[in-house]
VOLOMAR-928585 format. One record per atom (N, C-alpha, C): residue in three letters; x, y, z. Coordinates in steps of 0.1 Angstrom, whole numbers, plus 5000, padded with zeros to 4 digits. Layout:
<nodes>
<node "ALA",<X,Y,Z>>,
...
</nodes>
This chain:
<nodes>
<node "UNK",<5066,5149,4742>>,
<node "UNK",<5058,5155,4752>>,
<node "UNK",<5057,5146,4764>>,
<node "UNK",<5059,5155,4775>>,
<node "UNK",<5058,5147,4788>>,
<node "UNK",<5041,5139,4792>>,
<node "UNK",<5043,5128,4796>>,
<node "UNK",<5028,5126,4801>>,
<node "UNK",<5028,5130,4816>>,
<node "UNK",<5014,5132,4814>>,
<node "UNK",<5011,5138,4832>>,
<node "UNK",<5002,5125,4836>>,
<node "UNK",<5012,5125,4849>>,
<node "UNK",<5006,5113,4860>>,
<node "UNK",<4999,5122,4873>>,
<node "UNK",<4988,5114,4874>>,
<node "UNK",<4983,5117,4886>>,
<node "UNK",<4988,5108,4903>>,
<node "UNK",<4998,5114,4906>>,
<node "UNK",<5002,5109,4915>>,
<node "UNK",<4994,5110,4928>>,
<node "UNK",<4986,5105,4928>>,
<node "UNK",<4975,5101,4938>>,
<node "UNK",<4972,5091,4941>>,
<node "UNK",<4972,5083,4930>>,
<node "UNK",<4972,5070,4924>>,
<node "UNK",<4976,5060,4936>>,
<node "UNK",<4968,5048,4941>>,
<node "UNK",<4977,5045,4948>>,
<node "UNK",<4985,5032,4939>>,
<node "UNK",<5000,5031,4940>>,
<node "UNK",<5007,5025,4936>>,
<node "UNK",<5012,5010,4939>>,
<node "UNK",<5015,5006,4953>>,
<node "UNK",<5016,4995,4957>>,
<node "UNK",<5015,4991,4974>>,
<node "UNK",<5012,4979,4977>>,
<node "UNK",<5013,4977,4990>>,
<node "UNK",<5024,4983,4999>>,
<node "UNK",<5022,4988,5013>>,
<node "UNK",<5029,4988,5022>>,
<node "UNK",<5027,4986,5036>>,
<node "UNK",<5034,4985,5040>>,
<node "UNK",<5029,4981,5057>>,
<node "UNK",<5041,4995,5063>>,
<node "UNK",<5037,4996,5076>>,
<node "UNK",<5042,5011,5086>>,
<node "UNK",<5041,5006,5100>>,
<node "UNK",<5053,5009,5106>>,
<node "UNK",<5052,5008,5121>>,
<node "UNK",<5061,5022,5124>>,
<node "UNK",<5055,5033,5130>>,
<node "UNK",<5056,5048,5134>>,
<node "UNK",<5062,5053,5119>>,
<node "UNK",<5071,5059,5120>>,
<node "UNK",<5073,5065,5108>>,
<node "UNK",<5084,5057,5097>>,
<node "UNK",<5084,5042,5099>>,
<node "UNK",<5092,5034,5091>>,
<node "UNK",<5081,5026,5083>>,
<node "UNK",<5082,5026,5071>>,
<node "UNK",<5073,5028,5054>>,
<node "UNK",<5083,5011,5050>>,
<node "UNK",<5079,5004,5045>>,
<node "UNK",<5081,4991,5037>>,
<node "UNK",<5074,4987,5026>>,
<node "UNK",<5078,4986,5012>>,
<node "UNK",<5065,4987,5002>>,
<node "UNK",<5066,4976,4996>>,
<node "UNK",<5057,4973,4992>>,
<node "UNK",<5059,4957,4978>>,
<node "UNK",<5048,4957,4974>>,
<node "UNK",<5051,4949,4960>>,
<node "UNK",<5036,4945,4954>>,
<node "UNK",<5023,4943,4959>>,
<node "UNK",<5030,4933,4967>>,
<node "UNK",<5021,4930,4978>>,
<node "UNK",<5023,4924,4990>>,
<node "UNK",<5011,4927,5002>>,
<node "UNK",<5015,4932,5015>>,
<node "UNK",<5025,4917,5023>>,
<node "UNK",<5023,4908,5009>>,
<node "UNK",<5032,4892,5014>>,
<node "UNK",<5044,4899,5014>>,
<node "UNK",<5050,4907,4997>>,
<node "UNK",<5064,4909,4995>>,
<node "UNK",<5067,4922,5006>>,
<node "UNK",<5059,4927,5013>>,
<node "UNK",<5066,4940,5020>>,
<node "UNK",<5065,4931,5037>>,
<node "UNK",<5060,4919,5039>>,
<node "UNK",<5067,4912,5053>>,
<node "UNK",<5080,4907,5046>>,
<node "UNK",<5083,4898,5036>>,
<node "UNK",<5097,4891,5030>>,
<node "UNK",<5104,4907,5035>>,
<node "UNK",<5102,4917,5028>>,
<node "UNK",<5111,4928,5029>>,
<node "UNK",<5115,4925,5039>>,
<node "UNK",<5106,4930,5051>>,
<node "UNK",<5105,4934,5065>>,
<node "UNK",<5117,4925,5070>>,
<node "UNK",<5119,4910,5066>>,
<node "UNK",<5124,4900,5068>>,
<node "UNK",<5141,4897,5063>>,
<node "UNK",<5145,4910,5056>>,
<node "UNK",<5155,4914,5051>>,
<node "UNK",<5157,4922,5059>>,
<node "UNK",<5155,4930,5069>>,
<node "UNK",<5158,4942,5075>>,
<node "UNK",<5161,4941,5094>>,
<node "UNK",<5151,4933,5094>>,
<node "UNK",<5143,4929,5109>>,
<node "UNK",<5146,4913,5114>>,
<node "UNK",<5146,4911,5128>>,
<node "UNK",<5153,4900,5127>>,
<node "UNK",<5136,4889,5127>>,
<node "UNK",<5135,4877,5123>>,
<node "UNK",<5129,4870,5120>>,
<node "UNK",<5115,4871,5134>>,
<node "UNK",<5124,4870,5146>>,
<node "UNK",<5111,4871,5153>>,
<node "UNK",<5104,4886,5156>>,
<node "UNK",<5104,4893,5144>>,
<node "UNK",<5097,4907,5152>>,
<node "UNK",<5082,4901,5144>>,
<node "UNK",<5073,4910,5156>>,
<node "UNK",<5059,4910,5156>>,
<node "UNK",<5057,4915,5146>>,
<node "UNK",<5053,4910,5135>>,
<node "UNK",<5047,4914,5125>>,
<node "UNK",<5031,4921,5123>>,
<node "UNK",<5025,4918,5132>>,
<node "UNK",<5015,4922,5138>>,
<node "UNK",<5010,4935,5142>>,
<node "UNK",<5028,4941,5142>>,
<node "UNK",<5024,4955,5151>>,
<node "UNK",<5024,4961,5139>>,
<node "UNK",<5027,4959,5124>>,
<node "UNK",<5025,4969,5112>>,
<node "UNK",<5015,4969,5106>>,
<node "UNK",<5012,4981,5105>>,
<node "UNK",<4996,4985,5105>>,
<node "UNK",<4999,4981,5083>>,
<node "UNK",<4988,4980,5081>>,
<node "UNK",<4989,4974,5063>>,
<node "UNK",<4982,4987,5058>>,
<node "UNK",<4986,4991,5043>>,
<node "UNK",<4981,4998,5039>>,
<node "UNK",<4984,5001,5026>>,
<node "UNK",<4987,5011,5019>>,
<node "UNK",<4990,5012,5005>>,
<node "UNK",<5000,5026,5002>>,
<node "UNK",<5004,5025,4993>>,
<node "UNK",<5016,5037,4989>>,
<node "UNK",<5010,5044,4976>>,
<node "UNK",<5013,5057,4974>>,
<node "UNK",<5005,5064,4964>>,
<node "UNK",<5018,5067,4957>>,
<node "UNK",<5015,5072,4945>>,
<node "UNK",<5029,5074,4933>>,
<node "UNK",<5035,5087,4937>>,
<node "UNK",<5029,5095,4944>>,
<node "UNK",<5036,5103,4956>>,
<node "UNK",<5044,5098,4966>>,
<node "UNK",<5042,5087,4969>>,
<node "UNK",<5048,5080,4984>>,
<node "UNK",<5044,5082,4997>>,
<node "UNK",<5027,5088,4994>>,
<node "UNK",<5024,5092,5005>>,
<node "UNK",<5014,5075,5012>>,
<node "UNK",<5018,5074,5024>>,
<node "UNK",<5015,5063,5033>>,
<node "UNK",<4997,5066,5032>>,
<node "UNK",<4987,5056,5028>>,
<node "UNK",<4970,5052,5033>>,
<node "UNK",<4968,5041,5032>>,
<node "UNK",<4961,5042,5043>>,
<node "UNK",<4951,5030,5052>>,
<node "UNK",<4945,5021,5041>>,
<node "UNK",<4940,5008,5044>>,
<node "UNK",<4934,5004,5036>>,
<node "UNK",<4921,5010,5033>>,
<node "UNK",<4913,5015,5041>>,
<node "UNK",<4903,5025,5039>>,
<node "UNK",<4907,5037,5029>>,
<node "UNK",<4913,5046,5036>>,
<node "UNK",<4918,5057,5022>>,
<node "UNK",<4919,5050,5014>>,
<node "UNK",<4929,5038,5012>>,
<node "UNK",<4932,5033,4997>>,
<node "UNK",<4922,5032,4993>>,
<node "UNK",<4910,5021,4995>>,
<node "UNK",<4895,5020,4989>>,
<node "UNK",<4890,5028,4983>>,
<node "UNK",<4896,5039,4991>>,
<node "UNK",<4881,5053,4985>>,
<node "UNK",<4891,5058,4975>>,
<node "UNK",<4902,5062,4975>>,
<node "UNK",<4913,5067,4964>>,
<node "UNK",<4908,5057,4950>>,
<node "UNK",<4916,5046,4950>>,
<node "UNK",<4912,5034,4940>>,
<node "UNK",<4901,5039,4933>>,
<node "UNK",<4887,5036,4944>>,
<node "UNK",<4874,5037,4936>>,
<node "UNK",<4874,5050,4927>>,
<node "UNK",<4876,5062,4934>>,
<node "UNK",<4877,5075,4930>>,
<node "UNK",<4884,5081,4916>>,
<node "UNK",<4892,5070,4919>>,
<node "UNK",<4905,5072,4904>>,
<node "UNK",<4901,5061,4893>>,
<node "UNK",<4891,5054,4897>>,
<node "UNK",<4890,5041,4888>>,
<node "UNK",<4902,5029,4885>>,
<node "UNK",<4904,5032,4894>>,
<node "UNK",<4917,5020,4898>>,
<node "UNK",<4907,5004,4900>>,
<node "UNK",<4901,5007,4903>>,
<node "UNK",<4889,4995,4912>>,
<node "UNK",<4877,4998,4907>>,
<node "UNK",<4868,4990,4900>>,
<node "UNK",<4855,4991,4896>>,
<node "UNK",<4841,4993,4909>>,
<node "UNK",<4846,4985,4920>>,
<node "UNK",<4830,4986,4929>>,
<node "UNK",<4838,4988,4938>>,
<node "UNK",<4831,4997,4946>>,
<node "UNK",<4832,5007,4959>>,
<node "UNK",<4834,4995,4964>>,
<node "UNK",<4845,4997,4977>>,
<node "UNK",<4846,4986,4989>>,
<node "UNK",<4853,4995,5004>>,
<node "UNK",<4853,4989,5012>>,
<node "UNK",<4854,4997,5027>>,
<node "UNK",<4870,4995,5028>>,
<node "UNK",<4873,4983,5019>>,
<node "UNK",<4891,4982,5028>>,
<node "UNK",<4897,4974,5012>>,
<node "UNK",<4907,4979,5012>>,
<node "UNK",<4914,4980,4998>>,
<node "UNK",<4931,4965,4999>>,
<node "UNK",<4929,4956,4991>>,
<node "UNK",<4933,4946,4992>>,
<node "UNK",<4943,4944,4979>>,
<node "UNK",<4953,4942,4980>>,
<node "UNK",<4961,4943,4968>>,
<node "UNK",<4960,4935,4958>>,
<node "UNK",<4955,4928,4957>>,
<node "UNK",<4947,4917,4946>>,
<node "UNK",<4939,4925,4941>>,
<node "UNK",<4929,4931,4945>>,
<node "UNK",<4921,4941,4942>>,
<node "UNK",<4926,4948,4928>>,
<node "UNK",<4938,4953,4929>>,
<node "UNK",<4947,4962,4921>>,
<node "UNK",<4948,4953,4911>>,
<node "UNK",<4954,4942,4910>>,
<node "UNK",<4961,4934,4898>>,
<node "UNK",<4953,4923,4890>>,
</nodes>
């Protein structure tokens, strides 16, 4: 029997600058990525941090927080969702 996932779930860190998505465990391993792709001096600064759902849909550290809480991913309500948080 198949299991059903709720792919809502948020799944793992990502960071986004316009419509280009970079994911990792966490938001350290998705700058390393960034650092495979991009040449060493780009502004890292300009990617906004956030989290990836088992859908693959891109949220904010805020969405993440309230998702997390919601799903019981995370025991106590918080405003901004931190990937330590998760593990």
């Amino acid at each position: 029997m198949d299991k059903e996932y709720d792919y809502g779930l948020i799944k793992c860190a990502a960071i986004r600058k316009g419509e280009v998505i970079i994911s990792g465990y966490r938001h350290d391993d998705c700058y390393r990525n960034l650092g495979m792709f991009k040449e060493m001096d780009e502004t890292w600064a300009e990617w906004e941090q956030g989290f990836i759902t088992l859908d693959n849909d891109f949220k904010t550290r805020e969405e993440a927080a309230e998702i997390a809480f919601e799903k019981g991913q995370i025991k106590n309500k918080k405003t901004l969702l931190f990937s330590e948080d998760l593990y």
